[in-house]
C-alpha positions as CSV (number, residue, x, y, z in Angstrom):
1,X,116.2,83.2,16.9
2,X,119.4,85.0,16.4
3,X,122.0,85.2,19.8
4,X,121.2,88.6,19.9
5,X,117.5,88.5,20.5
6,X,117.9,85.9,22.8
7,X,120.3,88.3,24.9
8,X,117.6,91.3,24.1
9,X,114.6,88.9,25.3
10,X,116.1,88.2,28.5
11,X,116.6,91.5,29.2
12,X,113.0,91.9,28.6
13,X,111.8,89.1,30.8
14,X,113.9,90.2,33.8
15,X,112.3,93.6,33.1
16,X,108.9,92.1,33.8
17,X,110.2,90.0,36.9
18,X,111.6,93.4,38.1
19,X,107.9,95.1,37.4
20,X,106.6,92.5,39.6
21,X,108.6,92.5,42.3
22,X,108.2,96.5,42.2
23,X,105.0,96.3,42.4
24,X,105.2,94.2,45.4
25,X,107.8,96.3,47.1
26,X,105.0,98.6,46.7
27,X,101.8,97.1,48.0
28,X,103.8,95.9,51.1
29,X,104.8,99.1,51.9
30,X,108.7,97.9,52.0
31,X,110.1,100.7,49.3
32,X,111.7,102.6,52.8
33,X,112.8,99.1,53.7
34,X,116.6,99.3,53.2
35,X,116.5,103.9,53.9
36,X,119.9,104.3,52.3
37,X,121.7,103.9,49.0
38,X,123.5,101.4,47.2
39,X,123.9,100.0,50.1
40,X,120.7,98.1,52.9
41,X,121.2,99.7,56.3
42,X,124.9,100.3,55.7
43,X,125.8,97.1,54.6
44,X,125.4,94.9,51.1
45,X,123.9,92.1,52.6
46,X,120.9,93.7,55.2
47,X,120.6,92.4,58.9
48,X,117.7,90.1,59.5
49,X,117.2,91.4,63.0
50,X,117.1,95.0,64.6
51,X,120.1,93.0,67.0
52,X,122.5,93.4,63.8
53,X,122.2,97.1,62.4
54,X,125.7,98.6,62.9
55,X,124.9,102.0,63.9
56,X,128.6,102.7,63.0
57,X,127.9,102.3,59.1
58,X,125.2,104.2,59.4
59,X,125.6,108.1,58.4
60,X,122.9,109.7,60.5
61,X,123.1,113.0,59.0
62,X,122.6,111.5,55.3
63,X,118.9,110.4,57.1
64,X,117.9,113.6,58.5
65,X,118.4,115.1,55.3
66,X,116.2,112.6,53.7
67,X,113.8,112.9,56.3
68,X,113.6,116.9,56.0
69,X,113.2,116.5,52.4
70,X,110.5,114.0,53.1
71,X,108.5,116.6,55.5
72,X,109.7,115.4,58.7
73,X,111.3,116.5,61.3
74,X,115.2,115.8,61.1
75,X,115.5,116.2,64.8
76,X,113.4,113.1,65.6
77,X,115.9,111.1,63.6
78,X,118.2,109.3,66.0
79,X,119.0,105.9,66.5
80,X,116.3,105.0,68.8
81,X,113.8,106.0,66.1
82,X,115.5,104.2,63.6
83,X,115.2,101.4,65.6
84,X,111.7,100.8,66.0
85,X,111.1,101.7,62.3
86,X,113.7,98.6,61.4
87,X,111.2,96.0,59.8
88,X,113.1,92.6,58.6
89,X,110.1,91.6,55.9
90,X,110.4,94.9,54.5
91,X,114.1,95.2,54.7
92,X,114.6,91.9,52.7
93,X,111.5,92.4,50.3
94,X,113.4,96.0,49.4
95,X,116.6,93.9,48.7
96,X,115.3,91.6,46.4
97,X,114.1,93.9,44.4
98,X,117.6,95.5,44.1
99,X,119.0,92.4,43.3
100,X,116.2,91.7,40.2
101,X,117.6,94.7,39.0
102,X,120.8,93.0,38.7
103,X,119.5,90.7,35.8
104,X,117.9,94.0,33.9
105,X,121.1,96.0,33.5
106,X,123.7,92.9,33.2
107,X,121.3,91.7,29.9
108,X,120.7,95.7,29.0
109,X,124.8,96.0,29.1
110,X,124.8,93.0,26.7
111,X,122.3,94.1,25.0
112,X,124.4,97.4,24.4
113,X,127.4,95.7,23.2
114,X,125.4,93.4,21.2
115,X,124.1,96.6,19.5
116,X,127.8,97.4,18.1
117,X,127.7,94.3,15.9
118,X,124.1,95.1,14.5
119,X,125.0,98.4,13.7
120,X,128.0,97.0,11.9
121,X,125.5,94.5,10.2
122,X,123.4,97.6,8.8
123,X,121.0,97.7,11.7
124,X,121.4,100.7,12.7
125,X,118.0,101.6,14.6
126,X,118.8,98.5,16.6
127,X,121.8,100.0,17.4
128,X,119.9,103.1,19.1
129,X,117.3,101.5,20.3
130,X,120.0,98.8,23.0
131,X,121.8,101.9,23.5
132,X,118.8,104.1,24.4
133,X,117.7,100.8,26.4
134,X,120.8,100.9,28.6
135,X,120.7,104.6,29.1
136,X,117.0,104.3,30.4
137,X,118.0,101.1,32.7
138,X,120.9,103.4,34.2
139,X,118.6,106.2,34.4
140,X,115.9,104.4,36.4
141,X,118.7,103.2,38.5
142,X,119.3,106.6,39.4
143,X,115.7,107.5,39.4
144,X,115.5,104.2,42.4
145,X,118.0,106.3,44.4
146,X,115.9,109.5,44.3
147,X,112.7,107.7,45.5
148,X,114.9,106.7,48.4
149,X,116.4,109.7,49.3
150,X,113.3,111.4,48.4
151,X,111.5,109.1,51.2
152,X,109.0,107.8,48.4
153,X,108.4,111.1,47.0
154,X,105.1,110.7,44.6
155,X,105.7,112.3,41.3
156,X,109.1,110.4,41.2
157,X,107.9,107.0,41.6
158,X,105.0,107.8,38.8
159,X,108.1,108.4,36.4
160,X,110.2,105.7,38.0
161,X,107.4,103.3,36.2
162,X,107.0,105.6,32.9
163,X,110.2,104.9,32.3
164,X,109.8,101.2,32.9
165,X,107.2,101.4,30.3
166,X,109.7,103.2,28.3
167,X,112.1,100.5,28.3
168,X,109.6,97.8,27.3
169,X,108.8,99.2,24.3
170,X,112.5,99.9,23.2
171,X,113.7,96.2,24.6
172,X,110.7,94.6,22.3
173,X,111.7,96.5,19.3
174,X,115.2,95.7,19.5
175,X,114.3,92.0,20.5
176,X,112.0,91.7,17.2
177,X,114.1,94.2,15.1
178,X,117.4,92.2,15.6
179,X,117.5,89.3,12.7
180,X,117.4,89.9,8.3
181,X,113.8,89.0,9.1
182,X,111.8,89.9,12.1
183,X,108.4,88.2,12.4
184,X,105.5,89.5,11.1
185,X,101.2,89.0,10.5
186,X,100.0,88.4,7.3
187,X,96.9,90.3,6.3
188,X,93.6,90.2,4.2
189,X,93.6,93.7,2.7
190,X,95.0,96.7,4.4
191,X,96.2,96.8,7.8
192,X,95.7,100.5,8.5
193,X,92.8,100.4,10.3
194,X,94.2,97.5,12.6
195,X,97.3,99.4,13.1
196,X,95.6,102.7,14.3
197,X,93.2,100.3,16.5
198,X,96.2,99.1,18.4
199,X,97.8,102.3,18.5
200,X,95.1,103.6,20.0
201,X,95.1,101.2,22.3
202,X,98.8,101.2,23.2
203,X,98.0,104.8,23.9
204,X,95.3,104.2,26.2
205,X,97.4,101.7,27.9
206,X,100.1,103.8,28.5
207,X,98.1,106.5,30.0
208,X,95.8,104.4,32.1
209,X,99.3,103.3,33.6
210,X,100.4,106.1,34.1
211,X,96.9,107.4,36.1
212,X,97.3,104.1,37.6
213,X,100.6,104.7,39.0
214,X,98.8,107.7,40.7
215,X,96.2,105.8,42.7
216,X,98.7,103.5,43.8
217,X,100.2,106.8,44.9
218,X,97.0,107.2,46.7
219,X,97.1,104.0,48.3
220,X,100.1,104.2,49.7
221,X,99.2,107.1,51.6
222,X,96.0,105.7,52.7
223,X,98.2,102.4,54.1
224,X,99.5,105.4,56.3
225,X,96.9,106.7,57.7
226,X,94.6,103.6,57.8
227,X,97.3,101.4,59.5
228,X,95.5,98.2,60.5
229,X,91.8,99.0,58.7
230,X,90.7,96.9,56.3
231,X,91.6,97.6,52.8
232,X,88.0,97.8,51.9
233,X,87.3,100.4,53.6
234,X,89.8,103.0,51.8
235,X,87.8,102.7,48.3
236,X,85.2,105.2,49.5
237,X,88.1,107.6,50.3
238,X,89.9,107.1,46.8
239,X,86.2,107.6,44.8
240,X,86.9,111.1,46.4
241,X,89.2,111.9,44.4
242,X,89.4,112.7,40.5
243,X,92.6,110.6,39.3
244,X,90.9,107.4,40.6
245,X,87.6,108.3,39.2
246,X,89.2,108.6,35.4
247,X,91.1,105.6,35.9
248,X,88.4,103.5,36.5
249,X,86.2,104.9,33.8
250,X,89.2,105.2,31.6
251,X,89.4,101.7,31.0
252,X,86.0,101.2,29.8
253,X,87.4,102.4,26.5
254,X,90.2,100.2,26.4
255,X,88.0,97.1,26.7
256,X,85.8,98.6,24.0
257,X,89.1,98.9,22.0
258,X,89.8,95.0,22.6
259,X,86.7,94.1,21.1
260,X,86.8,96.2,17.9
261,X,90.4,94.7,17.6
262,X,88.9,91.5,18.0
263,X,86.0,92.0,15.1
264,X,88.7,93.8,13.1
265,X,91.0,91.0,13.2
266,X,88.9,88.5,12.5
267,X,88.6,89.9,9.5
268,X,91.3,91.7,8.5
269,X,93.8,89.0,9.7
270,X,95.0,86.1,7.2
271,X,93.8,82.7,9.5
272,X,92.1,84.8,11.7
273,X,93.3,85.5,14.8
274,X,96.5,84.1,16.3
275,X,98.1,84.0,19.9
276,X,99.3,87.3,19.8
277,X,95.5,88.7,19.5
278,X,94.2,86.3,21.7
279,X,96.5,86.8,24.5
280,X,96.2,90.7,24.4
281,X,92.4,90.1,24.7
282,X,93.3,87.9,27.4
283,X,94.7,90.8,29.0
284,X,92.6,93.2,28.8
285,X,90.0,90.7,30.1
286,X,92.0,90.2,32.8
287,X,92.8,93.7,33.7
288,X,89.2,94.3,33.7
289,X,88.2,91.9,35.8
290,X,91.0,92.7,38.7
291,X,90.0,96.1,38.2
292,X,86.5,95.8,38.8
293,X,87.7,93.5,42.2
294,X,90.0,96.0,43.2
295,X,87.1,99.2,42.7
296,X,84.2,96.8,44.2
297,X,85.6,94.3,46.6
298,X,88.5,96.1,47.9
299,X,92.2,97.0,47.7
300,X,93.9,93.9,47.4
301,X,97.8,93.4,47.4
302,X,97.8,90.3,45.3
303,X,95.0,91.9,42.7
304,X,97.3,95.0,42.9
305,X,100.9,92.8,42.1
306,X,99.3,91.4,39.1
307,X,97.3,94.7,38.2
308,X,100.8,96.4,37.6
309,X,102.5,93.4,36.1
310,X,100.3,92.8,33.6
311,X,99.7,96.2,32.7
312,X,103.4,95.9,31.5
313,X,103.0,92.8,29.7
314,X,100.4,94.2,28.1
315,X,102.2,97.1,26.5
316,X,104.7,94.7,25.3
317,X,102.2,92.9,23.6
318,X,100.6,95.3,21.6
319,X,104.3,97.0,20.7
320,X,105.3,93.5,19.2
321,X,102.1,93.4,17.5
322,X,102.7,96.8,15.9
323,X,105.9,96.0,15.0
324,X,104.7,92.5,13.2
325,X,102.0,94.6,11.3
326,X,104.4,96.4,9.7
327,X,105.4,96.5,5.8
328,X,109.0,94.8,5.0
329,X,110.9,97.2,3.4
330,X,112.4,95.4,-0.1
């Protein structure tokens, strides 16, 4: 494995950490932990107790604004309020996910300058693609400072994590893409019918993400306005509405999809199938199985964190597959 890769792969893999720790941020209900931007509660390390917040780095005006914009009223913004909304978990669960972002764009900037020298070397799509890469890191850094200024408004967290997906895709193809000879899957026969299989299945992925993202939208709501109930109890509200009910039917096709990969590959594959098929099965297998926890047994943060993190992998996986199924070009 070429330098480069190496740099591009660990831009990936602090992608996924970053997915993770989103998605706890999420479930915990911290993503208002630290209410301004760059900065935690005016400062760049946060307090750990409501005794430290420095009222005097604090621009109050800059959160009535975001409250108004959030549907509140900016009036009942002062620093008493602020006060009793200070929570240290959620505070310091908010900043470490700033600081796993850290990793992302340092390796997405290296990535970047990396992309230079393959250009120079005649790889000019991996060029693009670590340049398109650090545009979408920067952009989702921006798009993290709207969600906080929009006070966790919904549509822009759903895009916050299409772009995530976004980046996946182009980090694994410049990953796989950067060396005279990127790996790929030998084959019995053609390989169209695999490739459209997985396509298909990348697709569906995608979009049951996406949806996904939605009812986790949902959820988030209902943590409002079910403070303290249990979390089993907010399925019956969620069956209510249509988003949720395609989601979970939605992914009955996507397990169907795993299997005819399966029987495909079987056959179609030269050795039969490898780790790459395996683990994607594994995946979906998975995702199925938290799924059907999180529909029939309840709403559960844990089932939730790896719900979301392995939906990412998951895309990853069948991208590098695609990629590996493709001709060489002599």
């Amino acid at each position: 494995m070429e330098r480069f890769q190496k740099v591009a792969l660990a831009a990936l893999v602090s992608l996924f950490v970053l997915i993770f720790v989103g998605a706890v941020v999420r479930v915990t209900g911290s993503g208002m932990g630290c209410p301004d931007w760059p900065t935690c509660w005016g400062c760049w390390i946060p307090p750990r107790a409501v005794e430290q917040v420095d009222f005097e780095k604090l621009d109050l005006e800059k959160f009535r604004r975001k409250a108004e914009r959030a549907g509140r009223d900016p009036a009942t913004i002062t620093r008493e309020s602020l006060l009793e909304e200070f929570n240290p978990v959620h505070t310091w669960v908010e900043y470490v996910n700033r600081l796993c972002s850290m990793p992302v764009g340092l390796f997405s900037l290296a990535t970047f300058v990396g992309g230079f020298f393959q250009w120079r070397r005649g790889r000019k799509l991996v060029g693009v693609t670590a340049a398109a890469s650090l545009f979408v890191v920067l952009l989702n850094a921006w798009m993290g400072a709207k969600i906080v200024y929009s006070g966790l408004k919904p549509g822009v967290i759903t895009t916050h994590m299409a772009l995530a997906m976004l980046l996946v895709c182009l980090l694994v193809f410049t990953a796989w893409a950067g060396t005279d000879r990127p790996w790929r899957k030998a084959f019995v026969g053609s390989a169209k019918g695999l490739r459209w299989m997985v396509g298909g299945l990348l697709v569906l992925t995608v979009v049951e993400g996406v949806m996904g993202s939605q009812v986790r939208e949902l959820t988030d709501v209902l943590a409002k306005s079910h403070y303290g109930e249990a979390r089993g109890e907010w399925i019956g509200e969620l069956e209510e509405r249509a988003v949720y009910l395609v989601h979970r039917s939605f992914s009955w096709l996507i397990v169907l999809g795993a299997i005819g990969f399966l029987v495909m590959g079987r056959r179609g594959l030269a050795g039969g199938l490898g780790w790459l098929e395996k683990g994607i099965a594994g995946m979906v297998g998975a995702m199925m199985v938290m799924g059907l926890v999180l529909a029939q047994v309840g709403i559960h943060p844990v089932v939730q964190v790896l719900h979301v993190g392995v939906a990412a992998i998951l895309v990853g996986a069948l991208c590098l597959w695609l990629l590996a199924s493709s001709r060489e070009r002599g």
